[in-house]
N, C-alpha and C positions, 0 to 999 in steps of 0.2 A: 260199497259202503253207502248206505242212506247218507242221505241230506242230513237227517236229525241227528245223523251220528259226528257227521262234520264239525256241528254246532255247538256240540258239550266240550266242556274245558278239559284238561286233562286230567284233574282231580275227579270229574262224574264219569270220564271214562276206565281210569283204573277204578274204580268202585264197583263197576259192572264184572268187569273182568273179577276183581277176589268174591264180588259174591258166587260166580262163577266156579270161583277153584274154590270157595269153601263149601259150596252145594255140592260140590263132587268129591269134597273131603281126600283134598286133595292133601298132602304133609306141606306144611312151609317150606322144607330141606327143598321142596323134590320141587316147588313153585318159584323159589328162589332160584333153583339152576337155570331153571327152562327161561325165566326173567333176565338172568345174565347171559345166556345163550344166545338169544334171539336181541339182546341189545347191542352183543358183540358182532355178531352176524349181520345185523341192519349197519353197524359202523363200519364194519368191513365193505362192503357193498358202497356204503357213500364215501371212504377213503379209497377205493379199489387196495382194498388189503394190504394199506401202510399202515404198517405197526405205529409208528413213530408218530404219525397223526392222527389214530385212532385214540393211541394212549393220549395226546394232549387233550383231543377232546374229550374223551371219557376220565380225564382228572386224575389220570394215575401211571403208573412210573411203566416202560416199556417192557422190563424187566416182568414187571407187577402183570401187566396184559399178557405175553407171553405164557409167565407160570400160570395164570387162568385159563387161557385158552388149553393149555397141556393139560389141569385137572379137570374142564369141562369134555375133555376130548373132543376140540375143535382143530381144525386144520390152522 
């Protein structure tokens, strides 16, 4: 990762990123998975794959992260 990339907020770095998925006309549906996939993923990895503290910090019920992870087809 550049320096300069270090340096933008994270409002000028998702803006890079959707001009990205919409230059490649990308669907929302399909941006929106890949968005929850890889935020579930990166929380699994900094919880080592506790559900329980995954869902506190991602703000939503264990139950809730569970049946996501089941319709993302994540482990």
């Amino acid at each position: 990762m550049s320096h300069d990339y270090k340096q933008l907020t994270i409002n000028d770095k998702m803006k890079i990123l959707v001009n990205d998925l919409v230059e490649n006309e990308l669907p929302l549906r399909d941006a929106l998975r890949e968005f929850e996939k890889l935020y579930i993923l990166t929380a699994s990895k900094k919880y080592n794959g506790h559900k329980t503290r995954m869902a506190k910090a991602l703000g939503i019920h264990r139950n809730t992260l569970h049946n996501l992870c089941k319709s993302l087809e994540l482990k």
